[in-house]
C-alpha positions as CSV (number, residue, x, y, z in Angstrom):
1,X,-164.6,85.1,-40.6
2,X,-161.9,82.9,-40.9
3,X,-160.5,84.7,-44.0
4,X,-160.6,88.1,-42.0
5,X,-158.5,86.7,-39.2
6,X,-156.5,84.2,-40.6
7,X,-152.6,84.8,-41.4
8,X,-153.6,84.8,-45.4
9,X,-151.8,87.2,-47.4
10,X,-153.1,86.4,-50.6
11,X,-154.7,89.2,-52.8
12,X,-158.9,88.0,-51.6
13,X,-158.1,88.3,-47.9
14,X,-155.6,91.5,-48.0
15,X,-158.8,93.3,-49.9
16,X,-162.0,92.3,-47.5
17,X,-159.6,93.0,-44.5
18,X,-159.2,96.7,-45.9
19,X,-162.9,96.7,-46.6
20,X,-163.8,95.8,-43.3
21,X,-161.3,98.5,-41.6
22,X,-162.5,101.0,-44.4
23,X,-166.3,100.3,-43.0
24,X,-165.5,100.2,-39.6
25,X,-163.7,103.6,-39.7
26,X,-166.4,105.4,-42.0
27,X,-169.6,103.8,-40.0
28,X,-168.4,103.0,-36.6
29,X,-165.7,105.4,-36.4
30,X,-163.4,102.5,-35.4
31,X,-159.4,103.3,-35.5
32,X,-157.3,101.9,-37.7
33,X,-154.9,100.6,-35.2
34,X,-158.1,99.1,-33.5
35,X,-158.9,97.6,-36.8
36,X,-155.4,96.2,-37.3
37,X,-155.6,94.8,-34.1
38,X,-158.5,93.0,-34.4
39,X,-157.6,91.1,-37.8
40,X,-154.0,90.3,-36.6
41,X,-152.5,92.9,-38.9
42,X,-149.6,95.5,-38.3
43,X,-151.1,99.0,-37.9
44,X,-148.7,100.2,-41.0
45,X,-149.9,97.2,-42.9
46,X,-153.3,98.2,-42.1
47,X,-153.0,101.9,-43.2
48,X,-151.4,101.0,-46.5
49,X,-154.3,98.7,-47.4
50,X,-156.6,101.4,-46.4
51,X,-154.5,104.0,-48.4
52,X,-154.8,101.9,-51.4
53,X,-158.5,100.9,-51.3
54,X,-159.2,104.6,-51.3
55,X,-157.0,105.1,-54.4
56,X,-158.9,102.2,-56.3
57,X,-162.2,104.0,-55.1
58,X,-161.2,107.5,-56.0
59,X,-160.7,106.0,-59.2
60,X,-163.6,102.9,-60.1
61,X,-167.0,105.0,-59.4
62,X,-168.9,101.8,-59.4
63,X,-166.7,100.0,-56.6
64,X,-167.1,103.5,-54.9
65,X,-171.2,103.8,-55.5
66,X,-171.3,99.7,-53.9
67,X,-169.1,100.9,-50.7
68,X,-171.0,104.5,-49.9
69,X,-174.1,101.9,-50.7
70,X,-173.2,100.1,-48.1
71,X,-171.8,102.2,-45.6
72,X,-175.7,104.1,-45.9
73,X,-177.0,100.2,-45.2
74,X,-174.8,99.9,-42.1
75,X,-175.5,103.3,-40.7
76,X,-179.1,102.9,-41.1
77,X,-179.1,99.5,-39.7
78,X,-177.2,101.7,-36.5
79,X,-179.9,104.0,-35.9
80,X,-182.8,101.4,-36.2
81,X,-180.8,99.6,-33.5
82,X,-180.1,102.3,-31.0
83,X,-184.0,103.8,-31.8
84,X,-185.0,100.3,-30.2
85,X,-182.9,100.1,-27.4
86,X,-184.0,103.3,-26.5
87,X,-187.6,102.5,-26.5
């Protein structure tokens, strides 16, 4: 948690912190100036790492295959919380 937050700028913390906007876009339909936000960043800063980890994905299938992997995990893990709230 601390990496996400902290004022890091190195390569490590610059990539989870797009990952974690990326997955909070695709699965909780988070915006990215909520996202940015959230993890101390500057909404352009935010979009640019976002425009670039879509780049490397369009481009590495098996970094793609491990995110669309784990988007599938969140979402599920979404609806198995709402169907027992509901209950």
């Amino acid at each position: 948690m601390a990496a996400l937050l902290g004022k890091r700028r190195g390569r490590r913390e610059s990539r989870l912190r797009a990952e974690v906007a990326y997955l909070g876009r695709e699965v909780g339909g988070i915006a990215v100036t909520v996202a940015a936000k959230y993890l101390g960043r500057d909404q352009s800063t935010m979009s640019l790492a976002l425009r670039r980890l879509e780049e490397e994905l369009s481009t590495d299938n098996s970094r793609r295959r491990d995110m669309e992997q784990l988007c599938a995990r969140l979402r599920q893990g979404r609806r198995r919380k709402y169907q027992i709230s509901n209950a």
